[in-house]
C-alpha atoms as one frame of an Amber mdcrd trajectory, in Angstrom:
protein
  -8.729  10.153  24.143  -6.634  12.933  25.994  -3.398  12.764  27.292  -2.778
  14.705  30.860   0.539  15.454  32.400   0.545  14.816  36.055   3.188  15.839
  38.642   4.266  13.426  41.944   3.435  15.694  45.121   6.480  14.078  47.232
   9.286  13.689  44.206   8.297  15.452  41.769   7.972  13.677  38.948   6.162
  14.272  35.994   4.552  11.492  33.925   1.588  11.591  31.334  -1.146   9.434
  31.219  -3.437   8.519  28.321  -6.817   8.455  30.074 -10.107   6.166  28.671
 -12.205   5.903  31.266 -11.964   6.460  35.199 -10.204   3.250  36.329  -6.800
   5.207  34.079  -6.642   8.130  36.803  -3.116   7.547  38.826  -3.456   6.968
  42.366   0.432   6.968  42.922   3.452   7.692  41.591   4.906   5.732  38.844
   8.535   6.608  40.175   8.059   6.651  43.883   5.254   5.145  43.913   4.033
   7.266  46.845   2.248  10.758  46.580  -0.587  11.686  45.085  -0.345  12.714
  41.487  -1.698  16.256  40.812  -2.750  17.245  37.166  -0.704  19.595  35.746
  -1.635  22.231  33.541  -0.399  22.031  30.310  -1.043  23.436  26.623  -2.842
  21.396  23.809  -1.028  20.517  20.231  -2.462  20.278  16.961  -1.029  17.817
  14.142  -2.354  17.841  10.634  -3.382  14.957   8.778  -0.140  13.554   6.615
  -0.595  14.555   2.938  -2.555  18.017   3.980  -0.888  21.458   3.229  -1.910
  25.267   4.658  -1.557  28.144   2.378   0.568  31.091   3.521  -1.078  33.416
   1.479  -3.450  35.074   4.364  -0.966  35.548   6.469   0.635  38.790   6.306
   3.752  38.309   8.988   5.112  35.212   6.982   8.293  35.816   5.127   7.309
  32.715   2.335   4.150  33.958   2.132   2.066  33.307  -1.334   4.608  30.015
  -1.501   2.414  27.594   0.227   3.805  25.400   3.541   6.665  23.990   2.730
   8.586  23.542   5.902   6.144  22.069   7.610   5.543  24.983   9.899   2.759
  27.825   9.756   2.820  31.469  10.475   2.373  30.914  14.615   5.683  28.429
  14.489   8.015  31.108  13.353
């Protein structure tokens, strides 16, 4: 179910809202609870299952490359 970041036309807030069908759309502002809520543009994230691991080894920028993901972050992180 996706998550969408909305921002309050008269105060500017910003809120998210986890959205599962159409009745889950904002019609006002959670703070003011005026204005209409415009959807905000925002960037997606990507999580990885607990227990899974990437490989470095492809990745020719890395400086732990051939070491395996140990941090927790890949290549595009640093």
């Amino acid at each position: 179910m996706p998550i969408y970041e909305y921002t309050c036309d008269k105060c500017r807030h910003q809120f998210d809202v986890l959205i599962r069908n159409e009745k889950d759309y904002p019609k006002k502002c959670p703070a003011c609870g005026k204005g209409k809520p415009v959807k905000a543009f925002s960037s997606f994230a990507v999580s990885m299952a607990a227990g899974s691991t990437v490989s470095r080894e492809a990745c020719e920028v890395c400086p732990t490359a051939g070491t395996g993901c140990g941090g927790g972050g890949c290549c595009g992180d640093m």
